[in-house]
C-alpha positions in Angstrom: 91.1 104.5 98.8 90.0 105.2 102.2 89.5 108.9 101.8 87.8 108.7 98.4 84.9 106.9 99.6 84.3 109.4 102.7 84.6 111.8 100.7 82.1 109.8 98.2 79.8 109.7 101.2 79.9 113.2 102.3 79.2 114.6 98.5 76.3 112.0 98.6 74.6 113.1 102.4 74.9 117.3 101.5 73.4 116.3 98.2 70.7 114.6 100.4 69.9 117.5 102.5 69.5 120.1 100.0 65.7 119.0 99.3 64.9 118.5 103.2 66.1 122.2 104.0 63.9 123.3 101.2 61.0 121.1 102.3 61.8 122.8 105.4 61.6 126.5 104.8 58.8 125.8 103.1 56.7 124.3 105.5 58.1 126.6 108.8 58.0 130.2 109.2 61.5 130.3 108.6 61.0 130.6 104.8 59.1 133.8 105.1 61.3 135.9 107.4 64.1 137.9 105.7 62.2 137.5 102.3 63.3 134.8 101.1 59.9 134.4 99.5 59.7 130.7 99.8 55.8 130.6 101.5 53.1 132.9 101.6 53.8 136.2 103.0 53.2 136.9 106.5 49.9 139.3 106.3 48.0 137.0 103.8 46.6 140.1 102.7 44.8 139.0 99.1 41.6 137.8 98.1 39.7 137.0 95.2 36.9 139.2 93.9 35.6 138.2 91.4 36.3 135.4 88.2 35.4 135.4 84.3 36.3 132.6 83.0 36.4 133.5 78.4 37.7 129.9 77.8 38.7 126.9 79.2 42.1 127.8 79.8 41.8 131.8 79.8 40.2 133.8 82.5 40.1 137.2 83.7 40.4 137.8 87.6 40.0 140.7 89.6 42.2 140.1 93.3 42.3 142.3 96.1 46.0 143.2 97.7 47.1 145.2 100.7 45.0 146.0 104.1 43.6 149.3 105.1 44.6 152.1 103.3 46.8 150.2 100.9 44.0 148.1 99.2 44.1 147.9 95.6 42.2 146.1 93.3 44.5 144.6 90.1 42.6 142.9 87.0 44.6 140.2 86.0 44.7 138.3 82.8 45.3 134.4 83.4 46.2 131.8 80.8 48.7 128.9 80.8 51.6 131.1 79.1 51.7 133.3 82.4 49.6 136.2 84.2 49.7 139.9 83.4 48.2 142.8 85.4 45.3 144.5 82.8 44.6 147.0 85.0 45.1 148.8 88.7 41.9 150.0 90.6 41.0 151.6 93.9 38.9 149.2 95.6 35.3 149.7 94.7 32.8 148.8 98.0 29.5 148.7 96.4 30.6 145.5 94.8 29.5 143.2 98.2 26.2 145.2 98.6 25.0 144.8 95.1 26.1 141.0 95.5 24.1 140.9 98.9 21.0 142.2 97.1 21.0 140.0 94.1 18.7 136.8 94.0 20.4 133.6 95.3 18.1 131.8 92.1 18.6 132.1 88.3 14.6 132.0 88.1 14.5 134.6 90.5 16.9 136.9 88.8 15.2 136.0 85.6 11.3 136.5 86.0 12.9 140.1 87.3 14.3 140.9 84.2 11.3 139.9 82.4 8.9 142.0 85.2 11.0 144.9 84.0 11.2 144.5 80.1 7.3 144.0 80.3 5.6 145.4 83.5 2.3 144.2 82.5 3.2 140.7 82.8 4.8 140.5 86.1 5.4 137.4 88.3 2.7 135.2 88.9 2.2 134.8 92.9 
């Protein structure tokens, strides 16, 4: 009877430990090396570009992957069934300049359109 129950109470500490290790890896630099794939990868090499959201649970996002060389720019589709790739792209730069030279203020951006569908009636100073 002896043996059962230390045996009982082995069964229940490993069964006990399994969430701590994962808690572990996940939280140390251990659960990146050797690929395991349990954090984020080591380079943190991707970055949002840009967001359209077409509903409230369906949106199309552009991310940026790789460093360098490698970048690549994949349009994803995003809705609660899953994610699929749309389309690959080469990285396009003019994308931060035109966003640099557009107004920071809706009524900015809008008295420009107007200015240049009528010219004749441009901003009042």
């Amino acid at each position: 009877m002896q043996g059962a129950w230390t045996s009982l109470l082995w069964f229940a500490a490993i069964v006990a430990l399994i969430p701590v290790t994962l808690w572990l890896l996940k939280r140390t630099p251990l659960g990146v090396l050797g690929g395991i794939g349990l954090g984020p990868p080591p380079g943190g090499s991707a970055r949002t570009v840009g967001m359209l959201a077409l509903s409230a649970s369906q949106r199309v996002v552009t991310v940026e992957i790789g460093q360098g060389a490698d970048r690549r720019w994949l349009v994803l589709g995003v809705t609660p069934g899953g994610i699929s790739t749309l389309h690959t792209m080469a990285p396009q730069d003019d994308v931060q300049d035109a966003a640099a030279a557009t107004p920071s203020t809706p009524a900015a951006s809008f008295a420009a359109v107007l200015s240049k569908l009528n010219p004749s009636r441009g901003p009042k100073p």
